[in-house]
Structures are given as structure tokens and as C-alpha cells.
MARPA-611020 format. One line per 3 residues: number of its first residue (from 1); their letters; for each residue x negated, y negated, z of C-alpha. Coordinates in Angstrom, 1 decimal, always signed. Each point is the difference from the previous one (the first is absolute). Layout:
# MARPA-611020
NUM	a	X,Y,Z  ...
# end
This chain:
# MARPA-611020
1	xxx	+0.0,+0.0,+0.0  -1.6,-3.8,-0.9  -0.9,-2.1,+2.9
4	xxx	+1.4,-3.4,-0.4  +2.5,-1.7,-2.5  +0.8,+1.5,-3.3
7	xxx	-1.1,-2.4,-2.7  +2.0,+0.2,-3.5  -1.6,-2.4,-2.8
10	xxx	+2.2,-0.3,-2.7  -0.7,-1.4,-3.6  +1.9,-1.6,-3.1
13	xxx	-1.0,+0.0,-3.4  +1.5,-3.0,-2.3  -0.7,+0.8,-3.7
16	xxx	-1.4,-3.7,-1.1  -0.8,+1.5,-3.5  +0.7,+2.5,-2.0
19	xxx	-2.5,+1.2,-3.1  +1.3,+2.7,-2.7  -2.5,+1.4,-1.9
22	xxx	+2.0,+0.7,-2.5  +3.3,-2.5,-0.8  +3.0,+1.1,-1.9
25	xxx	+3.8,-1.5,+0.4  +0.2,+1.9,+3.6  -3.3,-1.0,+1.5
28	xxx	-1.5,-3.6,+0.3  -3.4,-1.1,+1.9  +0.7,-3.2,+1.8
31	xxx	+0.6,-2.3,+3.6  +3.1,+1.3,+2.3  +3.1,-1.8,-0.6
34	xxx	+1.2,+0.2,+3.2  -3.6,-2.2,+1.1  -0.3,-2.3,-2.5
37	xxx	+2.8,-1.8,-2.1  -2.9,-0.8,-2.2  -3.2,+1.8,-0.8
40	xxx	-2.9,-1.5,+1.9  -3.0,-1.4,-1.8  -2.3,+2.2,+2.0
43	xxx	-0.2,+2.3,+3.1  -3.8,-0.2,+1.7  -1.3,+1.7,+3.4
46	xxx	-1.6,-4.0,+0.3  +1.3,-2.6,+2.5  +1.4,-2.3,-2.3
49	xxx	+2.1,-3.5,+0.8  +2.3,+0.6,+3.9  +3.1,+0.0,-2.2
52	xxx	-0.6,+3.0,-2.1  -1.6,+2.4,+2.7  +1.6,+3.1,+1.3
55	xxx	-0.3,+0.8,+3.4  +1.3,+3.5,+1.6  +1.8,-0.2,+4.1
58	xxx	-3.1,-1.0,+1.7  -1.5,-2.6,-2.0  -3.0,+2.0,-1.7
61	xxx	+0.1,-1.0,-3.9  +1.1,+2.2,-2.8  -0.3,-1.7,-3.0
64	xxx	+0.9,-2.7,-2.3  +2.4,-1.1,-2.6  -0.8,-2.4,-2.9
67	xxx	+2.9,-1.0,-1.0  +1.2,-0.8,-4.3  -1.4,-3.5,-0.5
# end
């Protein structure tokens, strides 16, 4: 029997992109629709501007988002 409190880490997975390697009228590489109304310009690991950075529940930085100019 464990000693002490239980601990359960759970995890989500949010498909930000999708890439086919093949396309045909079924399946189409691209950003998910339900995250962006419009395809961002880019999507970088970097710190970029305050306004465009992702952040997870406790603050530690995920990535970026470069909006369409």
C-alpha cells in the first residue's frame, strides 16, 4: 500500500494543426477551426510580443501566435 497521498496528473492534447501527407476532397492539412477564425501567420516556440504568447495554468510559456498581417 503507498505511503502518503495519491497523486493523479492528468493531461490534454489540443490539435493546433493538422498536416495530411497526402490531400484529397476528405483530408485537408491546416490551423484548427475551433482556435483560430483565421489562419495565423506563424506559430514559433520563441517569446514573441505579450499579446500573442500562450501560457498553460501556471504561467510557464508555451508558445506563440503571429497573427495574419
Amino acid at each position: 500500500m503507498p505511503v502518503g497521498p495519491e497523486v493523479l496528473d492528468v493531461f490534454s492534447l489540443v490539435n493546433i494543426y493538422r498536416l495530411y501527407h497526402s490531400s484529397n476532397s476528405y483530408l485537408h492539412s491546416g490551423y484548427n477551426p475551433d482556435l483560430f477564425a483565421l489562419d495565423p501567420q506563424k506559430i514559433t516556440d520563441k517569446r514573441e510580443a505579450a499579446y500573442q504568447a500562450i501560457y498553460d495554468n501556471s504561467s510557464a510559456f508555451l508558445f506563440s501566435v503571429e497573427p495574419r498581417k
